[in-house]
NUPA-400023 format. One line per 4 residues: number of its first residue (from 1); their letters; for each residue x, y, z of C-alpha. Coordinates in Angstrom, 2 decimals, m for minus. Example, Ala and Ser with C-alpha at 12.3 -4.5 7.8 and 13.67 -1.06 7.14 Angstrom:
1 = as = 12.30:m4.50:7.80  13.67:m1.06:7.14;
end
This chain:
1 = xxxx = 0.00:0.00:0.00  1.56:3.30:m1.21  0.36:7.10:0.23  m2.18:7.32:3.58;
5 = xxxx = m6.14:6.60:3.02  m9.23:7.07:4.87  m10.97:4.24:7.04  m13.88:3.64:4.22;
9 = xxxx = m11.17:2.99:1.46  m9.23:0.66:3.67  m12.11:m1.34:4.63  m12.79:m1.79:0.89;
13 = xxxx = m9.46:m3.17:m0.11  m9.59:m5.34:3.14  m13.06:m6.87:1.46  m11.44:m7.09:m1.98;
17 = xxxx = m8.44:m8.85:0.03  m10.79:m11.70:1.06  m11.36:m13.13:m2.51  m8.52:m12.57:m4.00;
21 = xxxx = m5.04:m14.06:m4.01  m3.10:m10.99:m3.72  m3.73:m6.62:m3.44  m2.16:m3.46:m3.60;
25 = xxxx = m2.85:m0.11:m3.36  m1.73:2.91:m5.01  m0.99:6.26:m3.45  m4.42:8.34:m5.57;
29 = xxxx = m6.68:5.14:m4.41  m10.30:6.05:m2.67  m13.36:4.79:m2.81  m15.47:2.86:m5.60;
33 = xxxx = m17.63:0.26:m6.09  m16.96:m2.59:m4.38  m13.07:m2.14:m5.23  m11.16:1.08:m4.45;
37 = xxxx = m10.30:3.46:m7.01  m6.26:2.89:m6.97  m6.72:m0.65:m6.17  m4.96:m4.03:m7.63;
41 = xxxx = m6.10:m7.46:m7.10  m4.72:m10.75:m8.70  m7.15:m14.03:m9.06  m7.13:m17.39:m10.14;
45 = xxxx = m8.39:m17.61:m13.32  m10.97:m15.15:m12.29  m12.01:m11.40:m13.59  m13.41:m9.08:m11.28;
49 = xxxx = m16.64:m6.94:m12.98  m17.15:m4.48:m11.06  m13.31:m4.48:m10.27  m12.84:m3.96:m13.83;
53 = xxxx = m15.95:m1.27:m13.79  m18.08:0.39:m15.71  m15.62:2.52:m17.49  m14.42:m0.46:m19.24;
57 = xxxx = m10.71:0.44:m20.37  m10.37:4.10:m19.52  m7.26:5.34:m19.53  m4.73:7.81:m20.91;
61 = xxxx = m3.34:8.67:m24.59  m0.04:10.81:m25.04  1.36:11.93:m28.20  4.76:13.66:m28.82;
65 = xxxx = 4.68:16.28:m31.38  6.95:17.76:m33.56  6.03:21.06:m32.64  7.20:23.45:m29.84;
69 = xxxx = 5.83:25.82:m27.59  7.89:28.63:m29.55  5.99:27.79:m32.82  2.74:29.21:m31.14;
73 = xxxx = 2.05:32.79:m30.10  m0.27:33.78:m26.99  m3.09:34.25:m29.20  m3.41:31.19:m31.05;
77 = xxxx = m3.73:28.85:m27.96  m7.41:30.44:m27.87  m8.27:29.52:m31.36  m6.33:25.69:m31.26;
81 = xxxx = m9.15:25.24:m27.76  m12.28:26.72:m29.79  m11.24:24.19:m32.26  m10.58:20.90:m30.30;
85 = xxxx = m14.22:21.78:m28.46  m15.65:22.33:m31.76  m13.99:19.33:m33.46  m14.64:16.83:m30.48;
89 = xxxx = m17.47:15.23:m29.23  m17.71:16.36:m25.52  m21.17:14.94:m23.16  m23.48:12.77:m22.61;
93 = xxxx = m24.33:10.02:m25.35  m23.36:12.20:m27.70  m21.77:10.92:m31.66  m19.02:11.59:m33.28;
97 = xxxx = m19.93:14.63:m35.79  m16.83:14.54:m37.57  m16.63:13.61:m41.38  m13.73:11.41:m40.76;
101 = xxxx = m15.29:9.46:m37.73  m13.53:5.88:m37.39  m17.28:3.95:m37.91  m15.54:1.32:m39.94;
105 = xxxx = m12.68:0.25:m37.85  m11.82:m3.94:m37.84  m12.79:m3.92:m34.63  m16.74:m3.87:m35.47;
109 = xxxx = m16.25:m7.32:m37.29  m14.95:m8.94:m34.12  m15.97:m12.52:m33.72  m16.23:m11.42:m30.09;
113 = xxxx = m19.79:m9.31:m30.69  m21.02:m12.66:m31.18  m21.21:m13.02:m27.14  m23.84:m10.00:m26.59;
117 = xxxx = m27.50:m11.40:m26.85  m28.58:m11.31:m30.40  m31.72:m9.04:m29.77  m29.21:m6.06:m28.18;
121 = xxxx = m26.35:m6.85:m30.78  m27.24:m5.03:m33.29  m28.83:m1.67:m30.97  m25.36:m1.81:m29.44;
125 = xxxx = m22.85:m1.64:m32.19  m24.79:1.18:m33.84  m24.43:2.58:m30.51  m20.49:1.65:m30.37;
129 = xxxx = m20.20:2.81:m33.99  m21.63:6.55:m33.14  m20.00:7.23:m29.99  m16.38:6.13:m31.09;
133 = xxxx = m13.80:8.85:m30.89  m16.06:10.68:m28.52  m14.66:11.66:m25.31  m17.98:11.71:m22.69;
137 = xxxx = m17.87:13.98:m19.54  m17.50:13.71:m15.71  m13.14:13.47:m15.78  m12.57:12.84:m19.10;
141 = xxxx = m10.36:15.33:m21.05  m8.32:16.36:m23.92  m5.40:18.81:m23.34  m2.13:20.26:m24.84;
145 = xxxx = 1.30:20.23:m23.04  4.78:21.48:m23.61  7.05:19.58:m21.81  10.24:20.64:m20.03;
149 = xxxx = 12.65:20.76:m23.42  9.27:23.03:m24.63  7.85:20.17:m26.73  4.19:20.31:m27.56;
153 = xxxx = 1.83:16.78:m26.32  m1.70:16.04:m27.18  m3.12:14.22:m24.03  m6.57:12.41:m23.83;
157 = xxxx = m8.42:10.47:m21.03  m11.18:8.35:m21.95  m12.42:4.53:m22.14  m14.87:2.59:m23.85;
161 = xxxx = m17.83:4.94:m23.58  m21.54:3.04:m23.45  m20.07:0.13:m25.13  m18.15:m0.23:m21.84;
165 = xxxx = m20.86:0.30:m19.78  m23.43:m2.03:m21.61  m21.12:m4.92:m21.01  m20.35:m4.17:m17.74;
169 = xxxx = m23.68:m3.48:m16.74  m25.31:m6.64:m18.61  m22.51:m9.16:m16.89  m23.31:m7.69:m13.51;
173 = xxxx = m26.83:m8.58:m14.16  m26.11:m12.30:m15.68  m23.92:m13.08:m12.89  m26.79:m11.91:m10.42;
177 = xxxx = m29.01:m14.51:m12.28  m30.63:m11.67:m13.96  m31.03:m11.08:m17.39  m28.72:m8.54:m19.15;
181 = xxxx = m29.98:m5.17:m19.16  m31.80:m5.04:m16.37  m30.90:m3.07:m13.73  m28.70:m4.97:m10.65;
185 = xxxx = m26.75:m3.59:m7.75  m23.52:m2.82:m7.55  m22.00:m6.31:m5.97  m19.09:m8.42:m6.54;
189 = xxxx = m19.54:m10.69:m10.01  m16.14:m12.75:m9.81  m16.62:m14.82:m13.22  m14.66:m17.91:m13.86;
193 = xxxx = m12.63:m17.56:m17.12  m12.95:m21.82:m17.97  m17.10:m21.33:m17.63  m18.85:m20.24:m20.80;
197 = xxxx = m19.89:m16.35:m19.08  m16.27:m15.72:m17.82  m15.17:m17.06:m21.48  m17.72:m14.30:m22.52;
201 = xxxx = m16.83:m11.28:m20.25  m13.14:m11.83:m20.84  m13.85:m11.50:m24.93  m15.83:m9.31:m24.10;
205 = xxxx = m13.46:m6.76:m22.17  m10.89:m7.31:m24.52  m13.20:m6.13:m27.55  m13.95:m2.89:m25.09;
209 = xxxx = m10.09:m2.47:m24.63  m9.36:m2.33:m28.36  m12.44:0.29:m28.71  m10.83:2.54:m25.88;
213 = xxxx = m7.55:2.28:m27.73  m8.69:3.34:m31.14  m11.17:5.64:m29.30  m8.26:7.71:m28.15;
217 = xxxx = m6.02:7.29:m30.55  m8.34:8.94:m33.15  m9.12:11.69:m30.80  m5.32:12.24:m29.98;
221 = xxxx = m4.29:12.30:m33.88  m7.22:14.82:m34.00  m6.18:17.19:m31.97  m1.98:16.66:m33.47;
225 = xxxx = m3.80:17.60:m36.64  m5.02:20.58:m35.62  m2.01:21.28:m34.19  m0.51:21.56:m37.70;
229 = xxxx = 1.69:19.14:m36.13  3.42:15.38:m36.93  3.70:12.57:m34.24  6.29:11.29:m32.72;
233 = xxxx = 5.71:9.38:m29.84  2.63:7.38:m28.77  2.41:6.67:m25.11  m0.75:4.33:m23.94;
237 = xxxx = m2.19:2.62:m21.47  m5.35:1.47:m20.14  m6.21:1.78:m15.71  m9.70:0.05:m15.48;
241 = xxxx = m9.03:m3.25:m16.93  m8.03:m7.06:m16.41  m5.01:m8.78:m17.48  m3.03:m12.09:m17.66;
245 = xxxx = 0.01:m12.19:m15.86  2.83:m14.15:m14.15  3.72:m13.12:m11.22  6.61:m15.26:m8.97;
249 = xxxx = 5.85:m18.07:m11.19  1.81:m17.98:m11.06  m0.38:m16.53:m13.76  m2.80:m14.80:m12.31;
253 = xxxx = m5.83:m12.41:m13.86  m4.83:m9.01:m12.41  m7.31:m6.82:m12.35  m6.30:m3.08:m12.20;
257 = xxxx = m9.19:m0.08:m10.79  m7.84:3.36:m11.48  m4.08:1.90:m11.44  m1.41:1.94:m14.81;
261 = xxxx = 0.94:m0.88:m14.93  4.34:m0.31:m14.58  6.40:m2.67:m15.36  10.06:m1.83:m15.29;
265 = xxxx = 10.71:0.14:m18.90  7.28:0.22:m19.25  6.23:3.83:m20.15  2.83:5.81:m19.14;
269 = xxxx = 0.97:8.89:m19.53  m0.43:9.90:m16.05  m2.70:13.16:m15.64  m3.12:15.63:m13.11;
273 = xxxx = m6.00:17.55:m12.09  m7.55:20.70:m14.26  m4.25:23.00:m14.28  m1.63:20.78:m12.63;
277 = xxxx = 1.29:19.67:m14.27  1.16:15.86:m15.41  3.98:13.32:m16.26  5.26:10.59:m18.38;
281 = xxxx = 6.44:7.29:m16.24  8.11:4.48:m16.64  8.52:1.26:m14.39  11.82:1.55:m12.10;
285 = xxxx = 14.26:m0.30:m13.75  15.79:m2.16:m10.94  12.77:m4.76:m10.75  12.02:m4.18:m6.10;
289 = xxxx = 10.60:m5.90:m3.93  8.17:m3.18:m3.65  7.14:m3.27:m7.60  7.08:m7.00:m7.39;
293 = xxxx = 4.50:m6.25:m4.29  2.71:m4.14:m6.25  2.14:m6.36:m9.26  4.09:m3.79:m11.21;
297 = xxxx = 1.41:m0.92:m10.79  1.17:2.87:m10.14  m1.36:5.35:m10.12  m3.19:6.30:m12.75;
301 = xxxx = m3.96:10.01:m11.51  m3.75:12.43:m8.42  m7.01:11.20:m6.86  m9.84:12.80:m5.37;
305 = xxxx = m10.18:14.07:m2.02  m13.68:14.92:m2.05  m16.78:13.33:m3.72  m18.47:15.58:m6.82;
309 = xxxx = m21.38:16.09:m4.28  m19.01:17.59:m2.40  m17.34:19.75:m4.63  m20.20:20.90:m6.23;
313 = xxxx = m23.08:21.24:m3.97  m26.50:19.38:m4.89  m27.80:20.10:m8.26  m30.79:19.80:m9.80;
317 = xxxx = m29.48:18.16:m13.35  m32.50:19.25:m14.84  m32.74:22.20:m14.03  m29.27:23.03:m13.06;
321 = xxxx = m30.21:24.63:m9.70  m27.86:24.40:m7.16  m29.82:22.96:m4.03  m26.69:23.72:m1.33;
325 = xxxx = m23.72:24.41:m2.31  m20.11:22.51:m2.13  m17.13:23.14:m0.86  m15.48:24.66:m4.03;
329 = xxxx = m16.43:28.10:m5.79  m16.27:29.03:m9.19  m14.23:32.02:m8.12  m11.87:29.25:m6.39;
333 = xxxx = m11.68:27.52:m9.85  m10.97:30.25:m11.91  m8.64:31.93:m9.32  m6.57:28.53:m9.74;
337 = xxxx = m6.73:28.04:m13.46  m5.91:32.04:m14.00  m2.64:31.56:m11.77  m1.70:28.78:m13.85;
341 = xxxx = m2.63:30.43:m17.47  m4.41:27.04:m18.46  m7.01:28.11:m21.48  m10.03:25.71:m20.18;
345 = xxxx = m13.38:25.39:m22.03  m16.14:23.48:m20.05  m15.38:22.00:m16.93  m17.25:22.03:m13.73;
349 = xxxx = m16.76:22.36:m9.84  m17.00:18.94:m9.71  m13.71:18.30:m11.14  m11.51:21.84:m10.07;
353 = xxxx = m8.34:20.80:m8.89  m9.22:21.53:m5.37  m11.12:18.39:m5.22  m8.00:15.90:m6.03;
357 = xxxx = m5.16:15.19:m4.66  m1.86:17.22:m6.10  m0.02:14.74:m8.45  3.66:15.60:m7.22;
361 = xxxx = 2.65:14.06:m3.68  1.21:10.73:m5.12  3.98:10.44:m7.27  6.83:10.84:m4.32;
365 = xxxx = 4.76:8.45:m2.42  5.34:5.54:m5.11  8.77:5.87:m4.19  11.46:4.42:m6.53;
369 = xxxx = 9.03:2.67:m7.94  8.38:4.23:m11.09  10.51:6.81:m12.64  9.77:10.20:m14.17;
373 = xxxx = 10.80:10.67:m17.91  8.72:13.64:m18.73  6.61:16.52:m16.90  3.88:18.31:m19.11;
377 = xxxx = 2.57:21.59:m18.06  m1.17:21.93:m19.64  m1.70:25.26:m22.08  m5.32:24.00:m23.25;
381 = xxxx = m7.54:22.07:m21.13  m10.88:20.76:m22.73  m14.07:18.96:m21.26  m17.63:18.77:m21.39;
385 = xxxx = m19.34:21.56:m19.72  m20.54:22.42:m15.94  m24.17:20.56:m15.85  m22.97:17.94:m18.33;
389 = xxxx = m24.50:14.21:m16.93  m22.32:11.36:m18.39  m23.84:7.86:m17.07  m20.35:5.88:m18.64;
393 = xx = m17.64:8.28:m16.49  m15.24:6.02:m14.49;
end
């Protein structure tokens, strides 16, 4: 367990502990469902569901541009954030409006749609084929860096949208004896890989892991595009999301909620809050104790301090009336993100930086077990707007 956490979080890794052969917990972790944001657990031949989440294979895309902060005046930042909003699809459920939209990627002639029930196949790929590309709400992003040499980076954060959360959501249901899409709670589905559902959910997840990927990828070429600008440098990875591993001579199913692997070399894009710097990782090279008792993991983000409820106040989504009011301002957010010169269009109180954790501090409580190669200080910080409800956020 990396970084200090509060009793509730604690008690939820502690539950997690009971089924599974093995846990960690990184220094951003708090509380989820069922599994704590931050958390790691290895089975046996198992997957986790809900450990896995909704938000099937969110995570973060980074790409390295030939460009550099001294090929951009002050001005121009403006216009290169009216055009990734414009040219984006930010929100709830919305499609992707642009003319190049990837609706015909490989992946939509996977044998593995052939494990969704035929009568919701068909409503789901359309749904899948729409919302591809699209980026969703809650603490999902798309933002420009220049790095410490002054090179310019394209960063997104996103996962596999209502696709995702459909096959989440029906699996939580099956393995509740319920039929999929109807509405369960929020309980622990552990699904054996050998049985014909696990066999299922795993193809299943991986399908949603390829859709996050090219997802993000299309968004992050987007926005290098409108950058004028040529890539480099990918850097990927998922954080919600189950894989196969050996570990001390087992292979176990290691199931990852709100954590990046990190095995040694192994590079990742990690994000900050609205306005605070983030970094590019990599696995410590010298292969610890302390990585090997992490399952080779790290944080996937600063981590919240305070729920959205909190942050925000209660609001009416409707109507977008505040019914009391949260702990954070929107003189507080702007005060922070002026400071900082960030150019931000949409965001919300729910996700100002005063509501996370400050990335430097998670990161020095990994210890040496990851390894900074790059830090990016935002310029342009996009999301969906203030009263923007997103039922597939992480």
């Amino acid at each position: 367990m990396f970084g200090r956490h509060d009793p509730a979080t604690l008690e939820q890794l502690r539950d997690v502990a009971s089924r599974a052969e093995r846990v960690a917990l990184m220094a951003d972790g708090h509380v989820g469902y069922v599994m704590p944001i931050g958390g790691v657990a290895a089975y046996d031949n198992k997957a986790s569901v809900v450990g896995v989440g909704f938000d099937i294979a969110c995570g973060n895309a980074a790409i390295r541009t030939d460009k550099s902060i001294t090929d951009f005046d002050p001005a121009s930042w403006s216009a290169i954030a009216d055009e990734i909003q414009n040219s984006v699809s930010f929100g709830i459920g919305r499609s992707n409006r642009a003319d190049d939209a990837p609706t015909d990627h490989p992946l939509f002639e996977d044998p593995a749609w052939a494990a969704v029930p035929t009568k919701e196949r068909n409503a789901l790929k359309k749904k899948a084929r729409a919302q591809l590309g699209t980026v969703g709400s809650g603490n999902h992003y798309v933002d420009v860096f220049a790095d410490e040499t002054g090179a310019i980076w394209a960063g997104v954060h996103f996962g596999s949208r209502g696709f995702g959360h459909s096959v989440a959501s029906g699996f939580l249901a099956l393995g509740q004896g319920r039929q999929w899409g109807e509405r369960v709670p929020e309980r622990e589905v552990l699904v054996d890989l050998d049985a014909p559902m696990g066999h299922d959910y795993w193809h299943l997840m991986g399908l949603a892991g390829q859709y996050a990927y090219a997802g993000r990828e299309w968004v992050a070429r987007k926005v290098v595009s409108i950058l004028g600008a040529r890539e480099l440098e990918l850097v990927h990875n998922h954080h919600n999301f189950a894989w196969k591993e050996t570990h001390e001579g087992r292979t176990l199913v290691v199931v990852r909620k709100g954590a990046t692997p990190a095995f040694p070399g192994q590079l990742s894009f990690v994000g900050g809050s609205m306005g605070d710097d983030s970094v590019i990782l990599r696995g410590a090279a010298n292969d610890s104790d302390e990585q090997r008792a992490a399952l080779y993991s790290t944080v996937h983000g600063a981590g919240r301090v305070m729920s959205r409820t909190a942050a925000r106040g209660k609001i009416n989504r409707r109507t977008g009336e505040v019914k009391s009011p949260g702990a954070i301002s929107w003189e507080m957010l702007r005060e922070w993100i002026g400071e900082k010169r960030v150019i931000l269009r949409g965001g919300g109180l729910d996700e100002a930086p005063q509501a996370y954790r400050r990335l430097p501090e998670v990161l020095e409580a990994q210890g040496a077990t990851i390894e900074i190669v790059h830090r990016l200080t935002p310029i342009v910080v996009v999301m969906a707007g203030e009263n923007e409800f997103d039922p597939y956020k992480d």
